[in-house]
N, C-alpha and C positions, 0 to 999 in steps of 0.2 A: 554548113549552115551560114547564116549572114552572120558577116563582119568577120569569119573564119573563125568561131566559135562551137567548140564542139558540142551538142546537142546531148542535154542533162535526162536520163532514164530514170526514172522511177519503179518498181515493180510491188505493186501491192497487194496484198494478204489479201484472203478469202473474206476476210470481215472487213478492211477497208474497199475491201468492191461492193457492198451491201449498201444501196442506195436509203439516203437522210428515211425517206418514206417508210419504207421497210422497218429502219432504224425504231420510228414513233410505232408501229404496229406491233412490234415484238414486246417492245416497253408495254404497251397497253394490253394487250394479250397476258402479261407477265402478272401484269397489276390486277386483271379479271378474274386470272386464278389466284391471287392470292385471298380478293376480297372471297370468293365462292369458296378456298378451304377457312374462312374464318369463319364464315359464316354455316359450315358445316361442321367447325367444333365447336360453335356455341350452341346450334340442335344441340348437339350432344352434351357438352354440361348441362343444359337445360333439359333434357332428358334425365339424365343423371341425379339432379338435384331434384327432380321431380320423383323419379321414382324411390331415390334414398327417403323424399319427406313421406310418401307412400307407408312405405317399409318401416321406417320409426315412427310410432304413432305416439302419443300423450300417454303417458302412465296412470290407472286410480287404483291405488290402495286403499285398502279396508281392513281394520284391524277391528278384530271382535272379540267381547269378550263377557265378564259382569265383576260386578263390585259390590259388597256388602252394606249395608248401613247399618251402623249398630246406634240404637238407643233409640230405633223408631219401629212403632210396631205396624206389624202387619195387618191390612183391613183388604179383607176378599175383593171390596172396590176397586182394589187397584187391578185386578186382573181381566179388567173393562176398560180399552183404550179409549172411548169416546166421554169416560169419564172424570167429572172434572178432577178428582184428587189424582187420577193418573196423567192425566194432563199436567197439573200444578206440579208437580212429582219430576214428569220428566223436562219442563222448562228448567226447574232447579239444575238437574243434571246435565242440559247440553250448553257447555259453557263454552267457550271458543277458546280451543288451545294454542298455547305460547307454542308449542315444539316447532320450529320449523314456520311459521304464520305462513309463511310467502305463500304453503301449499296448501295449507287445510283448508277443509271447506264445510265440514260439519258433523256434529255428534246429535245420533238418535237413538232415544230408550225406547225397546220394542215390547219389555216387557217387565213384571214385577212376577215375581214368586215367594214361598216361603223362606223367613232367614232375614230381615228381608233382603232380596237377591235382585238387582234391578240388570239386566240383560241392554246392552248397548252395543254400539260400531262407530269407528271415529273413518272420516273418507278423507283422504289427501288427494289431490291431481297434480300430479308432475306433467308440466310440458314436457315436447322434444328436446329444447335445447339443454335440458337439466336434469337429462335421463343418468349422467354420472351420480348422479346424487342416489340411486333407487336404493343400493346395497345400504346407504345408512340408516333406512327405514325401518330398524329393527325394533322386537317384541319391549324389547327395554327399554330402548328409549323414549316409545310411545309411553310405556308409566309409567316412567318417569318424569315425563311430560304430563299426564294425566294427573298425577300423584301433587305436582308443584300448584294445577291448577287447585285442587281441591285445598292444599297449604293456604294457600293464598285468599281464597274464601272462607277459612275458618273463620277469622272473627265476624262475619254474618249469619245470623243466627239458625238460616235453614242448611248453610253446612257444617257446624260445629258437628257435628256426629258422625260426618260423611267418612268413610273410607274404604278405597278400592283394597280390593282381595286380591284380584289377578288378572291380566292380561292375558289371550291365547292368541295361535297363530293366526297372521293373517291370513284375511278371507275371500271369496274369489267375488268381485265386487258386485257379480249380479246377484248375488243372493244379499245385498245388504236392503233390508224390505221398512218401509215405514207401515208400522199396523195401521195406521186408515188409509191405504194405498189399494187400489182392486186388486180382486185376487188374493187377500188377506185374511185363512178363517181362523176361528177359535172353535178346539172341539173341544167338549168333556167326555174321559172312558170310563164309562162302566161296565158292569160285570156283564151285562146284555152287548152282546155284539152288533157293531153300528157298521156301515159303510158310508165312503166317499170316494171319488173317484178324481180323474184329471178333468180340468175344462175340455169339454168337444167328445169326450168318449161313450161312442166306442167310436164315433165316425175318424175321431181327429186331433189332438192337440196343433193349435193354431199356432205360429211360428214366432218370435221373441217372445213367449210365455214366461213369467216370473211368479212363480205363486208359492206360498206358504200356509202351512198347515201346524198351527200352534196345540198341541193334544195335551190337557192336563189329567189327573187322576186324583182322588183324592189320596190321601196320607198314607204311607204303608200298603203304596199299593204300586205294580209298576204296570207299563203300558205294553201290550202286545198286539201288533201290527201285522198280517201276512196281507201278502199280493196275488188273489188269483188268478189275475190276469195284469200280467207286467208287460208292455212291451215301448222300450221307446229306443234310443239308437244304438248301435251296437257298441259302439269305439269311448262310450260318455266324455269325447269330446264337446262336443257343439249341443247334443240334449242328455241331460239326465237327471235321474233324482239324488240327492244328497238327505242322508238321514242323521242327526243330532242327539244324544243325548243331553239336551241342552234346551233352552229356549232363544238363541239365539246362535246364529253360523259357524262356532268354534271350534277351527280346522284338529283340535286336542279332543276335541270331542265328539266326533265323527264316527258314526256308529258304521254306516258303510257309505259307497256312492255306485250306482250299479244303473245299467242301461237294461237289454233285453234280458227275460228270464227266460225257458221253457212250463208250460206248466207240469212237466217231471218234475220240475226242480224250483219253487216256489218261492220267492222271498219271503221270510221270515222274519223279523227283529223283534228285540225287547229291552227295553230301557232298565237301565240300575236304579233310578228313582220314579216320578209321581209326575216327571214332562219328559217332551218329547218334539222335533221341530223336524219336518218332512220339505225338502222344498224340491219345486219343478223348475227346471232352467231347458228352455228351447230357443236356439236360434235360427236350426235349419228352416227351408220352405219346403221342406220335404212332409208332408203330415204321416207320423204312424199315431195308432188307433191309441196310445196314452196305458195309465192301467187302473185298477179297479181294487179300492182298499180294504179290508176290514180290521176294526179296531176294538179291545175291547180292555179295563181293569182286570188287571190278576193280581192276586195277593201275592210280598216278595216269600222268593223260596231258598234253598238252599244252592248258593250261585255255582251254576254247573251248565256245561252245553257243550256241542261241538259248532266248530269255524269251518268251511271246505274254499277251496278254490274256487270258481265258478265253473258250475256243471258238472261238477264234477262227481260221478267218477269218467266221466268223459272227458277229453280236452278241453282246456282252458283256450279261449279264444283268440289269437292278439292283439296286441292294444288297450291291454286294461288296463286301469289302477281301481283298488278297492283297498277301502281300510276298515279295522274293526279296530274299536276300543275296548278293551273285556273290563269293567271295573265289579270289583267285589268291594263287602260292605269293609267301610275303615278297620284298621288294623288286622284284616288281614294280608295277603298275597296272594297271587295267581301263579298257577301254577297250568301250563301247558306242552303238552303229550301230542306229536308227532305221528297217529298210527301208520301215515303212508305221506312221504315226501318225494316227489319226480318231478324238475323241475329241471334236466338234461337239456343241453343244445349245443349242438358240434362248433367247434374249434371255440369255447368258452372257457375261461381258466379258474376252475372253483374258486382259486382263491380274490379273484377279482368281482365276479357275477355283476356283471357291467349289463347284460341283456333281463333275462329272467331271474326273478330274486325275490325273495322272502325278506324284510328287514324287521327285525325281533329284538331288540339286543346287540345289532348284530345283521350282517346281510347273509343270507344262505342260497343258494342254488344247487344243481346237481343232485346228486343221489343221495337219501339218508334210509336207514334201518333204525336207527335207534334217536330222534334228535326232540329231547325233552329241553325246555329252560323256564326260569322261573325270577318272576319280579321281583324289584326290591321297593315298590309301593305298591297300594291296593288297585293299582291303573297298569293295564299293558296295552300299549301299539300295535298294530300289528298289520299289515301293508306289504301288499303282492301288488306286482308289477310285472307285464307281460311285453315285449316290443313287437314291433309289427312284422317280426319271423318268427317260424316255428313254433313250437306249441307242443304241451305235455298233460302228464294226468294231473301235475300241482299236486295238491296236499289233502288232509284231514284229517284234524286236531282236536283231542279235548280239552276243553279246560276247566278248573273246578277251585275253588279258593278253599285257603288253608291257615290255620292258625298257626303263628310262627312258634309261640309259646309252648304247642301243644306236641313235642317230638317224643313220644314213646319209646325208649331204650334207645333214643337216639342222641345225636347230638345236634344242637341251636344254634348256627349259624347267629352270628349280631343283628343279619336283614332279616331273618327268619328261615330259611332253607334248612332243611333236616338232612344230616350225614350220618354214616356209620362212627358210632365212636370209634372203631380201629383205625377211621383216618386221621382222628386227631394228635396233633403231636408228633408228626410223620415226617415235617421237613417240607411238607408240601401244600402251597394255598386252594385247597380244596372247595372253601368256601368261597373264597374270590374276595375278600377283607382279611383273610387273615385269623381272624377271630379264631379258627380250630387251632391255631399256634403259639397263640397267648398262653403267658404264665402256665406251662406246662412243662418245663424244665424238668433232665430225670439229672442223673446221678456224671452224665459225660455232658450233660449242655451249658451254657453259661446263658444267664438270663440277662436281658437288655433292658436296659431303663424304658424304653417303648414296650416289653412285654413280650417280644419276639424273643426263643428260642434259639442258640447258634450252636453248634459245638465246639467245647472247651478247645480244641486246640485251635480253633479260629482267632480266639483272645491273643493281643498285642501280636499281631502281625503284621504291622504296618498296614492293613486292609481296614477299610469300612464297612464290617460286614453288618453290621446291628444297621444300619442307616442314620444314628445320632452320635457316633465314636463312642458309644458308652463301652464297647469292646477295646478299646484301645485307651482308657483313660487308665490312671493310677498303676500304669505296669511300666513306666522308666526306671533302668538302670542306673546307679549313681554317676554313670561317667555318659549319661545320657540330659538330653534338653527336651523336654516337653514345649510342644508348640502350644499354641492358643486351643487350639481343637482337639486336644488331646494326642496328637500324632508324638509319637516317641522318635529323635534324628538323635545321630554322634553329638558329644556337647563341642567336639572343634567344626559344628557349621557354625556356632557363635561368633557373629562380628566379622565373618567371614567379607562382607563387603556382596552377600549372596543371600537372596530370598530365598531362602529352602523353606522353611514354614509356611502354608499357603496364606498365613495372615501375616507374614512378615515380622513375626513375634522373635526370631532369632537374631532381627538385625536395630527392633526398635530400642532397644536400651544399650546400643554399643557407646551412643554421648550423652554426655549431660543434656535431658530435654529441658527444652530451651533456649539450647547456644545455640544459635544459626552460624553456617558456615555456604561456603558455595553449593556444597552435597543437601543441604537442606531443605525441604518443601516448607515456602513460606503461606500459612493459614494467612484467610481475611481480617483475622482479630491480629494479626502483626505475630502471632505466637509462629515457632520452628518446629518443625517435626523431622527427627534425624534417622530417619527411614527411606530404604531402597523403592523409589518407584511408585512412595504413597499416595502418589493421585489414580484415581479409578483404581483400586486395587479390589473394592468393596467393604474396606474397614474406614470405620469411623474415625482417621488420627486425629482431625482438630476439632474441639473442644465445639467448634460452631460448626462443626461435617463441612468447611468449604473445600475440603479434600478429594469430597465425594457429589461435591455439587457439580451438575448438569452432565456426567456422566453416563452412560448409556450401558447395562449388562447386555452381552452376547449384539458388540454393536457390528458385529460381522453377519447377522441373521437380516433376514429379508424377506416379503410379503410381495406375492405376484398377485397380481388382482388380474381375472379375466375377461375383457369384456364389461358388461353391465352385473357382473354376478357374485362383484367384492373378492375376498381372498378365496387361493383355490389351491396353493402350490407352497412350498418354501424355498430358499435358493441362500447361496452366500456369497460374499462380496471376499473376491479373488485379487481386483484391482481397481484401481479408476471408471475402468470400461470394462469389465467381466465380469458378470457372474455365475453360479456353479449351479445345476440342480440334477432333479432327475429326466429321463428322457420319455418316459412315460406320463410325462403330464404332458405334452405338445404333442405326442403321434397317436392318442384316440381319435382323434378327426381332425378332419383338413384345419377347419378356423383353428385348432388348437396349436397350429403351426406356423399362422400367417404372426408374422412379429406385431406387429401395427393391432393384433388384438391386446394385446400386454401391457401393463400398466407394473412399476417395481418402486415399492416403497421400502426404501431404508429409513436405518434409522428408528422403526417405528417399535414401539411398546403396547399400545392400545389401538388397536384396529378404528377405535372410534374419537381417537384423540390425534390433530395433526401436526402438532409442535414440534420443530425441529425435525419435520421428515422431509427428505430428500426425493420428492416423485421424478421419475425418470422412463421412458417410453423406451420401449426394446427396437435395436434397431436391427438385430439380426437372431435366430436359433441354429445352434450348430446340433444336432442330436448324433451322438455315437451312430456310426454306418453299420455298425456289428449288429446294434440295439435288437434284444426279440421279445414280440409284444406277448407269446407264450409263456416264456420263462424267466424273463427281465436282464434277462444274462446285459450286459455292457451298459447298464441303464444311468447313463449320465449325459448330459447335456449344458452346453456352454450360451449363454446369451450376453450378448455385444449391445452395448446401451450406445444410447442416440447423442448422449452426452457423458462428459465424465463424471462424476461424484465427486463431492468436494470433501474431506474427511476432517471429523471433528473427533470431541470423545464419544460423541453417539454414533460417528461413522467410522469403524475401519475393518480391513480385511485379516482375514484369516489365514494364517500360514500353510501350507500346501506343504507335506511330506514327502521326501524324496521314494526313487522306488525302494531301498534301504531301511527304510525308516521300519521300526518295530513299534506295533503296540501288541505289548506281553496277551494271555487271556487273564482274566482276573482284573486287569486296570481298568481304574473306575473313570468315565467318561461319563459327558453330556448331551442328553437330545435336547433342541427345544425346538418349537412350531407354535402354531393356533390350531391344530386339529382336533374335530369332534369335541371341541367347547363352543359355548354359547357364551363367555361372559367377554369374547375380545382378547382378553389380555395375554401377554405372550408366554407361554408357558414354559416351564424345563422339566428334565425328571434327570435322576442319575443312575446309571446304567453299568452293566461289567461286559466287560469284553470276552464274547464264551468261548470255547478252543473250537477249534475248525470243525475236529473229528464229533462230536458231543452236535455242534452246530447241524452237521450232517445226516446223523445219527435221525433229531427230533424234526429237522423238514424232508425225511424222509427221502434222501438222496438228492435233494430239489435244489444244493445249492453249487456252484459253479467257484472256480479260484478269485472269480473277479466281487465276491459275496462273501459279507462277514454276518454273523450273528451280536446281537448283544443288544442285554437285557438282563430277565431273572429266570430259570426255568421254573420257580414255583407261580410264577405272575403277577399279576397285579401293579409295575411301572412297566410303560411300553412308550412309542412313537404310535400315533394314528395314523394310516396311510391317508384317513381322510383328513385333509388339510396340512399333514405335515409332510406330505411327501417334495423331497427335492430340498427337504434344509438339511443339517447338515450335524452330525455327530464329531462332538471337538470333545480333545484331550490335553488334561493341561499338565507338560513337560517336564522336567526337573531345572531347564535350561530358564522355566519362568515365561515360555509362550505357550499357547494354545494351537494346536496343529488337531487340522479336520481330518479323521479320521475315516468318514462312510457319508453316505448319501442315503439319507431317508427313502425306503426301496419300495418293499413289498413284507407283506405280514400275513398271518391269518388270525384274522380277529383282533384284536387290538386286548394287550396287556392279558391271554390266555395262560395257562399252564400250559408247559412244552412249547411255546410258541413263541417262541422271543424276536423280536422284530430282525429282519435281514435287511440291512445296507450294502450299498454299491461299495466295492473297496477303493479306496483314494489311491495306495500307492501303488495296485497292480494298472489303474490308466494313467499315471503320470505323464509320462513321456506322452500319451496321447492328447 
């Protein structure tokens, strides 16, 4: 090169030979796609959010029901809606209720009867965004809300007399009808047979149809109703009739709800009193031809009839629901006879009947020979439900009312039920209260201060077998220490520095009370209490209970709410991040499994009260891989929360048994849940732990190693599997903690003879 410099090479990469041009094109190209994928995830959440506001609509509740007024008499005027004292009448009564303001939206009186009985429906509208809120909507609250209004009004002078009687279930909100609304009749039945028929018939019922048919009788007389011609849609989804023995919609008093009939098989009803309330609900645009009534007074008779399936003795169609309410006149009972029960469907597990079911008392499916049961007030339920497989012949039942009083050479159940006297005094709850066991003590039983019967050598054996310790009082040895509860211990656990007395009675007079030392729990009144452990124990030591203030019973128990549909499950708090249930509440169906449907309240006592509850969202379900939805064998399941829990005296977990660990049978243990109650609150029962063999013996070889029993074999305390499944059966130790012993499983029937509820075993999946 020039100047004798040697000539400098470069060698450049594939991308520095990419000329500048190129360089802008690729960038911009880059930048094209990025905007065109942004703007094809925004379609799509906008898609999304469109079709989720689809999918969640606004909520209206309807609760229906009536209320008494005492000290105002009844004038037939009022059974005239255009007239003024029914008018003035129900201005009075539509007051605007406090419960809740944000959603209500208004109360209408449909009607007056004798009593006087004024028939109303209060409507809420829930938005979407406050669709959490639905499950709070319950029957109590509302009248209790109702009940505050009317307080409230007393001292003006047209409510001073007012007071509601009762609230029923809510109602499905097209049927909430204002009498001067079209499509609104008033019939009177006399002993001459009258008809009416649907709007359009026989051509057509016209499509969102809402019509009511209000039928009175005079006194001592009730209403008899057949349909010779019924037809409206099969499924009484989207059209059907709803019938009341009622004058307003009260899902407690639903006589039936029924779509097409054949004319073989005719509808028939008849009311327990002197009204009657028929309504038509149509949404389809499909028209069928509606049906054709006839109505007429019959004097009341002697309450007796038979219920069937529908169509039966043909198959039941699927897709149905029908209810019947049988009421007989006050103080007696009903009583209902089984002749023919088929209600079969392959791979169904009787003890579940999750598809087709009879609910009575009680849900039934499958095959019966002999299946009688009988009420404990002069009202029975009674509600078939078919799903959209399969189909059988269903049932037909007589029922027939009975005087409880009236048991010839029998014996009187306390609800009324007649038994053979040779069951009484047997050892066994025959009656289902107990009552056949009462004060019947022979010459080997020791009688209990509750009245229960046990046998003498039951007394003082360190067992609870009476259920009050009355068996266990006044039998200590002099080198013995009586606890608080009558339990008999050696007298060197005294002072031992050990809670052996479950009330701490063995350790609370070891000092001077009074002295405070570092061992001492010092009360808010400045007083000492020279007791092991005496906060949250559940005894009262200081003088002002600050011992036992804001402590929480069973604060290892847990409420899984699912979805929009409140509590469903129970579970128990394991750790921070874990908690314990069963595995059959998440694998009936898919949503039952996505975590993100789950909502976990600890801490909680009242379902309707949030104080000191810790909500926490599930962030994972682990279910047993073994798990089988036939036999429940492995039925345990772990969920992993989104957050930790923060533990107070209302939150902490429950100790976890080694595989090792023994609970004897005979040791008395606790369930608790919210199952198959209505009032919220969180319930317990205490229970005995049954021997395996015995266990096996009465579920009929049905239980597995990894399944304990325990309960009473005579009945009467049990776990519900409805709502209590998945909390948790604790046993409290000699060491002074509480270790969970079973997982709320699987049962038949809830608190039967022979039938004692079956738990998941803890320490056979430990290690799992």
């Amino acid at each position: 090169g020039q100047n004798d410099h040697h000539e400098r090479i470069d060698f450049l990469t594939s991308k520095e030979k990419v000329s500048s041009k190129k360089k802008t094109g690729i960038l911009i190209g880059a930048l094209v796609a990025f905007v065109i994928l942004a703007a094809v995830a925004a379609v799509l959440i906008w898609l999304f959010i469109v079709t989720i506001s689809k999918l969640l609509k606004p909520s209206t509740l309807v609760f229906s029901g009536h209320m008494t007024l005492v000290g105002v008499e009844y004038n037939q005027v009022l059974e005239n809606p255009e007239s003024k004292d029914f008018k003035d009448f129900a201005a009075k009564l539509e007051a605007t209720d406090p419960f809740l303001s944000a959603y209500y939206t208004k109360s209408v009186v449909t009607a007056f009867s004798e009593g006087v009985i004024a028939y109303y429906w209060s409507q809420f509208n829930v938005p979407v965004g406050d669709l959490e809120i639905v499950p709070e909507f319950t029957e109590e609250r509302v009248l209790e809300a109702l009940e505050n209004v009317i307080k409230t009004e007393r001292g003006v002078e047209s409510y001073k007399n007012m007071q509601i009687s009762e609230i029923t279930a809510s109602t499905d909100p097209r049927m909430a009808r204002n009498p001067t609304a079209e499509c609104f009749y008033r019939l009177e039945a006399e002993q001459t047979e009258k008809t009416f028929s649907s709007p359009g018939y026989p051509i057509g019922y016209p499509a969102k149809s809402r019509c009511q048919w209000q039928i009175r009788a005079s006194e001592n007389n009730v209403i008899f109703v057949k349909f010779p011609f019924f037809h409206i849609e099969d499924d009484c989804s989207d059209d059907f009739v709803s019938i009341y023995d009622s004058l307003s919609p009260d899902d407690s008093q639903a006589i039936t709800k029924c779509g097409q009939r054949p004319p073989s098989n005719p509808l028939e009803v008849t009311s327990s009193g002197n009204i009657m309330l028929i309504n038509l609900i149509t949404d389809s645009a499909v028209q069928r031809p509606g049906f054709e009534a006839k109505y007429k007074a019959v004097p009341k008779s002697q309450s007796k009839g038979v219920i069937t399936s529908p169509f039966h003795p043909s198959f039941y169609p699927p897709s149905v629901d029908c209810m019947w309410t049988i009421k007989v006149p006050a103080g007696n009972r009903v009583r209902l006879k089984f002749n023919m029960f088929r209600m079969k469907e392959p791979g169904v597990d009787v003890r579940v009947c999750h598809k087709d079911y009879v609910e009575i008392l009680g849900t039934y499916c499958g095959e019966s020979t002999s299946l009688a049961l009988t009420s404990q007030t002069n009202v029975l339920d009674v509600i078939f439900h078919s799903d959209e497989s399969y189909a059988d012949k269903g049932f037909s039942a007589e029922f027939s009312a009975y005087n409880p009083s009236d048991c010839p050479n029998k014996f009187a159940c306390s609800f009324g039920i007649c038994i053979s006297k040779e069951l009484t005094c047997d050892g066994w709850n025959d009656c289902g209260d107990m009552s056949d066991e009462m004060k019947c003590c022979g010459k080997d039983q020791f009688a209990c201060k509750n009245g229960l019967c046990k046998p003498k050598l039951w007394v003082c054996d360190h067992v609870n077998d009476c259920g009050d310790w009355s068996d266990e009082t006044q039998c200590c040895e002099e080198n013995e220490w009586r606890c608080g509860n009558g339990l008999c211990l050696p007298q060197d656990v005294v002072c031992d520095k050990k809670m052996d007395c479950e009330d701490g009675s063995d350790e609370a007079s070891c000092k001077t009370p009074g002295i405070c030392s570092d061992f001492s729990f010092k009360c808010k009144n400045k007083e000492c209490v020279n007791k092991v452990n005496a906060e949250c124990d559940r005894v009262d030591d200081c003088a002002d209970q600050s011992d036992e203030a804001g402590c929480g019973e069973w604060p290892w128990q847990v409420s899984l709410h699912f979805l929009t549909y409140g509590h469903v499950c129970g579970a128990s708090i394991i750790s921070e991040r874990w908690l314990l249930s069963a595995s059959h509440c998440f694998v009936t169906s898919s949503p039952n499994h996505i975590a993100s449907n789950w909502l976990t309240y600890s801490g909680m006592q009242d379902q309707y009260k949030q104080g000191g509850v810790q909500r926490r969202p599930v962030k994972r379900i682990i279910s047993h891989p073994d798990y089988n939805q036939m036999t429940f064998d492995y039925d345990i399941a772990l969920l992993e929360l989104n957050e930790p829990l923060e533990f107070s005296n209302t939150i902490q977990p429950i100790c976890l048994p080694s595989s090792s660990h023994v609970f004897p049978a005979g040791m008395s243990c606790w369930v608790t849940g919210w199952g198959a109650l209505r009032e919220g609150v969180l319930q317990k029962a205490s229970v005995k732990i049954i021997n395996d063999s015995v266990c096996n013996e009465v579920t009929v070889g049905q239980v597995t190693s990894r399944m304990l029993c325990s309960g009473f074999l005579a009945g009467g305390v049990d776990a519900c599997q409805q709502g209590d499944s998945g909390g948790p059966l604790v046993c409290f130790e000699e060491s002074g903690k509480w270790f969970q012993a079973g997982i709320v499983s699987w049962g038949e029937g809830c608190a039967r003879r022979n039938k004692p509820g079956v738990y998941t075993r803890v320490i056979k999946l430990r290690q799992w």
